[in-house]
C-alpha positions in Angstrom: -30.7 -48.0 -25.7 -29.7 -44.4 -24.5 -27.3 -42.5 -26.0 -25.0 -40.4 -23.7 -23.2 -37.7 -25.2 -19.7 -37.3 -23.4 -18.1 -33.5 -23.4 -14.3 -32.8 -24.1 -12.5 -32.1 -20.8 -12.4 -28.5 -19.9 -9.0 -27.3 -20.7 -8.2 -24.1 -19.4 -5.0 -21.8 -21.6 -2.1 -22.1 -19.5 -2.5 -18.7 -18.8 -5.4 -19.4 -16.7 -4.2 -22.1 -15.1 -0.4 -20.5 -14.5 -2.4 -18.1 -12.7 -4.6 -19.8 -10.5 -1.6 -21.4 -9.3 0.2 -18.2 -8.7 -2.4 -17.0 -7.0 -2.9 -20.5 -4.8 0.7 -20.4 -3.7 0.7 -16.6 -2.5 -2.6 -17.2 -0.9 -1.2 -20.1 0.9 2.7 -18.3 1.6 0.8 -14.9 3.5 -2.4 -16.5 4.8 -1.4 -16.1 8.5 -0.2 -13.3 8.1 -3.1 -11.3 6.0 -5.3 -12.8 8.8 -2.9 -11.4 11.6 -3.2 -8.3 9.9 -6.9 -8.2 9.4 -7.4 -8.9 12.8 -5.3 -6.0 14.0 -7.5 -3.3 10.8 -10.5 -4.8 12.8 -9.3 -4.4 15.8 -9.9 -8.1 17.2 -13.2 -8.5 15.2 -13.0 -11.9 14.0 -16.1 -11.5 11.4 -15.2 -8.3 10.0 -11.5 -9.7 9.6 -13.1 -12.8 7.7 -15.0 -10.7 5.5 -12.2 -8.4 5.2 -9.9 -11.2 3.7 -12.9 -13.1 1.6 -13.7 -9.6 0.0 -9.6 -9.4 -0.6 -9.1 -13.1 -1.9 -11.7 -12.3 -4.5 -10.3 -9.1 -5.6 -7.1 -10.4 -6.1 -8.3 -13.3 -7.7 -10.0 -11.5 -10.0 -7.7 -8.8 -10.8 -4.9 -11.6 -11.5 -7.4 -13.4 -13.6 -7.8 -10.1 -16.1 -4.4 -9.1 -15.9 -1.4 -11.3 -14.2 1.1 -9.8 -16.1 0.6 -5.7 -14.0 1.7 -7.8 -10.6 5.0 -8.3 -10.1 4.6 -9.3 -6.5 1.6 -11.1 -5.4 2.1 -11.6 -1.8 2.8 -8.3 -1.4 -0.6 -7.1 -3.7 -2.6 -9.1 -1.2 -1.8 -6.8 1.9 -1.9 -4.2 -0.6 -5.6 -5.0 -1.3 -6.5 -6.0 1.8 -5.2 -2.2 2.9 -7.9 -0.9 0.3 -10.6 -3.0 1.5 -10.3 -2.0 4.7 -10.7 1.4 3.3 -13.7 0.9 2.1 -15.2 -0.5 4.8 -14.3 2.2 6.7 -15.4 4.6 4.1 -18.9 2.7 3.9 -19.1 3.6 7.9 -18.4 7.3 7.4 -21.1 7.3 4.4 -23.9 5.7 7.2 -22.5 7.6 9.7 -23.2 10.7 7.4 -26.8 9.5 6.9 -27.8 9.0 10.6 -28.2 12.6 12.4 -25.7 12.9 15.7 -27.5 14.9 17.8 -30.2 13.0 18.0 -28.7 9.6 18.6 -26.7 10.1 22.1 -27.2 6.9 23.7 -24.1 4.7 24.0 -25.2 1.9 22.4 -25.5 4.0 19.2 -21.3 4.2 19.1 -21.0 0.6 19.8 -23.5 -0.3 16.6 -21.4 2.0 14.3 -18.7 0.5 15.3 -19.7 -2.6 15.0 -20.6 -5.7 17.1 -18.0 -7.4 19.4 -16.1 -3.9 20.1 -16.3 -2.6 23.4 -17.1 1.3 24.0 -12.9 2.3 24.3 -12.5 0.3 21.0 -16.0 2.2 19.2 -14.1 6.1 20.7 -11.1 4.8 19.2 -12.3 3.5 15.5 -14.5 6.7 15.8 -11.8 8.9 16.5 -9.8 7.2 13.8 -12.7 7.9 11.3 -13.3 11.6 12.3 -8.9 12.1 11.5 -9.9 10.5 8.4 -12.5 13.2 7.7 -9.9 15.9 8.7 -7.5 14.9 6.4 -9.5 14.7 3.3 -10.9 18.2 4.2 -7.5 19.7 3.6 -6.6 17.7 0.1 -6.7 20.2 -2.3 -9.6 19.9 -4.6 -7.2 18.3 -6.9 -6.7 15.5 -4.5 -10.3 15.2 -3.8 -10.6 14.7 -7.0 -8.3 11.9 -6.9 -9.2 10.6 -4.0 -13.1 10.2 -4.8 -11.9 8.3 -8.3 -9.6 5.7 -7.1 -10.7 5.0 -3.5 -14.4 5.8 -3.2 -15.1 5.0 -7.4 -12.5 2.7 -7.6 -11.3 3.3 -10.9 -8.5 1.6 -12.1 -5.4 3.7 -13.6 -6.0 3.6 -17.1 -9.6 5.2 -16.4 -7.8 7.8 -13.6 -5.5 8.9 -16.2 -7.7 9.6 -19.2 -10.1 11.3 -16.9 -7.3 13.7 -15.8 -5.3 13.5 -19.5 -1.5 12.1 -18.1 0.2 8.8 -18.2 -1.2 6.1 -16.4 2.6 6.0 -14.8 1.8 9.6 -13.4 -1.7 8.7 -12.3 -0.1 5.9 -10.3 2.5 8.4 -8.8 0.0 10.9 -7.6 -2.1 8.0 -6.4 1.0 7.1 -4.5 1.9 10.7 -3.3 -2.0 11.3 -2.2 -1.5 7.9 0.4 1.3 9.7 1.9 0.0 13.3 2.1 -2.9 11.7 3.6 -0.8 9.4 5.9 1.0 12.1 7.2 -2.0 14.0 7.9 -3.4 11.4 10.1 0.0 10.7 12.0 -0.2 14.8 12.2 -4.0 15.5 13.3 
């Protein structure tokens, strides 16, 4: 006869557990509302919207998984992160558009691929105008904010690492994070 050897039931710490449920029930509370929101960064995309929210359901999962106690409101982190991936993507898109040369790729259909499938040629100008403001703004951050800008949004560093590259507080590296949105904010609502 066979022995079967029988394993102890997984039992995750409650801290595990207390956050997988946290992060379940904001998932479920701002879904429809993350999706609405995706749509409207993707401007009607459906697919880029999907992978918008997968790659931010999988950040926040994992950042609440190394360190539930830094978020004091979930629901709110979510659009927070979803805000950042966006950024990337659009970042990602400057980078290949950087790569390909302009002057030799005229042809419509170009704008429409950089843009990215399911957009029709007004939509492409637009996104592309909205990268090219993008592109304006950072050229007038200071090289300070450059700095800055290249370590938490294009590096993705988290705040501990911004603020022992730049020797403050990881409460002032947060703050100039924060004042570097707006400055760049109000340069796009300005350009």
């Amino acid at each position: 006869m066979e022995r079967q050897m029988t394993l102890p039931p997984v039992v995750l710490p409650s801290t595990l557990a207390d956050h997988d449920h946290c992060f379940d029930r904001a998932w479920r509370n701002v879904h429809a509302a993350l999706l609405r929101r995706a749509r409207r960064l993707s401007m009607g995309d459906v697919y880029l919207a999907d992978e918008l929210l997968a790659n931010t359901a999988l950040k926040v999962f994992l950042y609440l998984r190394n360190g539930p106690e830094r978020v004091r409101d979930p629901e709110g982190f979510m659009f927070l992160v979803l805000d950042h991936v966006f950024l990337d993507c659009v970042r990602k898109r400057g980078r290949e558009d950087r790569v390909l040369d302009r002057e030799t790729m005229i042809d419509s259909d170009w704008v429409i691929d950089l843009a990215g499938p399911g957009l029709d040629p007004a939509q492409a100008v637009a996104l592309q105008q909205e990268l090219d403001q993008l592109d304006a703004a950072l050229a007038r951050l200071n090289p300070m904010q450059r700095q800055l800008f290249e370590m938490r949004f294009e590096q993705e560093l988290p705040y501990p690492d911004i603020a022992s590259a730049l020797q403050v507080s990881e409460a002032l590296a947060r703050k100039r994070v924060e004042l570097l949105r707006k400055r760049l904010h109000g340069l796009m609502r300005h350009a």
